[in-house]
DOLOMI-737315 format. One record per residue (C-alpha): residue in one letter; x, y, z. Coordinates in pm, whole numbers, plus 50000, padded with zeros to 5 digits. Example, Ala and Ser with C-alpha at 12.3 -4.5 7.8 and 13.67 -1.06 7.14 Angstrom:
2
A512304955050780;S513674989450714;
This chain:
153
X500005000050000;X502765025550110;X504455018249769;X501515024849574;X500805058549765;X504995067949701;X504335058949306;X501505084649292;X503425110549460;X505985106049235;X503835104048927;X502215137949025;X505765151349139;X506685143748811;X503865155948604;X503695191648765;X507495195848698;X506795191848331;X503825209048296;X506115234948463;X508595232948231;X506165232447977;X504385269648041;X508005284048018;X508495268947701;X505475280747603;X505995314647712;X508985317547557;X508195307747214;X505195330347208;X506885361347334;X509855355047152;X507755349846833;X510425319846758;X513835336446714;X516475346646942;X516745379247128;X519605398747023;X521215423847311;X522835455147155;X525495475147424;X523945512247447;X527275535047504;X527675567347732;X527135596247525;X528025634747613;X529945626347959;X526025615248050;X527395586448266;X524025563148118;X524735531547987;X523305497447939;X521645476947682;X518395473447411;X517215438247393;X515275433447036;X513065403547043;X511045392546726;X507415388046737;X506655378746435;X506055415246214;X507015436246477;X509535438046720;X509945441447093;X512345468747249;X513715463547593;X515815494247700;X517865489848029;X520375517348145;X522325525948427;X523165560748581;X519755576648448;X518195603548665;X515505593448885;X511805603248765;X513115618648425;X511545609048117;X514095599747873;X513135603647489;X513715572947341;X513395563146915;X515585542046649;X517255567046420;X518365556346074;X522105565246083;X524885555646327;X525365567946663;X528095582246499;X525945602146249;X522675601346319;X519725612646134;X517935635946414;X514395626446235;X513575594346434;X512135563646238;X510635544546527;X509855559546907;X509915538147172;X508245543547511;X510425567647702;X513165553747947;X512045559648310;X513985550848583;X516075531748373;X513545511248178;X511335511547881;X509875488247684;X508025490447314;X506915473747031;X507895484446662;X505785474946388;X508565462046193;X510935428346196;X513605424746403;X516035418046105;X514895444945900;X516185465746228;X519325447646204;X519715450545834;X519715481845793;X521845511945919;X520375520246255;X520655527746569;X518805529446924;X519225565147085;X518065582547447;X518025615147505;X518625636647819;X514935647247859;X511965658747690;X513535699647743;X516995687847629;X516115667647297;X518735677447151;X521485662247408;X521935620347367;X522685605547648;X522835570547563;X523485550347182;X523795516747043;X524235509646640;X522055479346513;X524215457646311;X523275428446203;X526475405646288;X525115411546677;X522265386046607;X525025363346387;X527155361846746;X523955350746913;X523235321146677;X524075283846710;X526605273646458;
């Protein structure tokens, strides 16, 4: 009897750790749209002290923007927007705003795909604040050998 009772624990042990396992594959594959993120380093700009990363995840047509920055000020809203160009030289018209960086995060969805972003010459910008547009404070260029470094060969 006691063995039959340890087998069912086991059984149901067993079947809640997959169906665990399960949901976060699920997850993943949905938000994900079924292709890797790709994390692009976003660079100090004008002694700002911000820096940190974009993480581009495909979902399907569109693409999700994850901004993530360090030394930002504290309840400033940070214009954010992909900028044809380089960080280098970079068209001031942005192509695609993003939801501004507060705190140190945003997060947006672009309605185009993620290796369109990466094809062409692009790049993910922040600025100081809505009264100082004009001043960049943070920059990363999408290129698209980031997403080659993330692939399995």
């Amino acid at each position: 009897m006691k063995i039959g009772l340890w087998a069912g624990v086991l059984i149901t042990a067993a079947a809640t750790a997959s169906g665990a396992a399960f949901a976060q594959d699920s997850k993943g594959k949905k938000s994900g749209g079924g292709g890797k993120s790709v994390t692009v380093p976003l660079r100090t700009q004008n002694k700002s002290g911000e820096s940190g990363t974009a993480k581009l995840t495909p979902m399907g047509d569109k693409t999700k923007v994850e901004v993530s920055l360090k030394g930002t000020p504290k309840g400033v809203a940070q214009p954010a927007h992909i900028h044809e160009g380089s960080c280098a030289q970079l068209d001031p018209k942005p192509k695609y705003p993003l939801s501004n960086v507060v705190n140190g995060k945003s997060t947006s969805e672009v309605p185009v795909k993620m290796d369109e972003l990466l094809g062409g010459n692009m790049a993910v910008n922040v600025h100081k604040s809505g009264d100082d547009i004009k001043t960049y404070v943070a920059c990363g260029d999408l290129k698209a050998r980031q997403s080659k470094s993330k692939s399995k060969s």
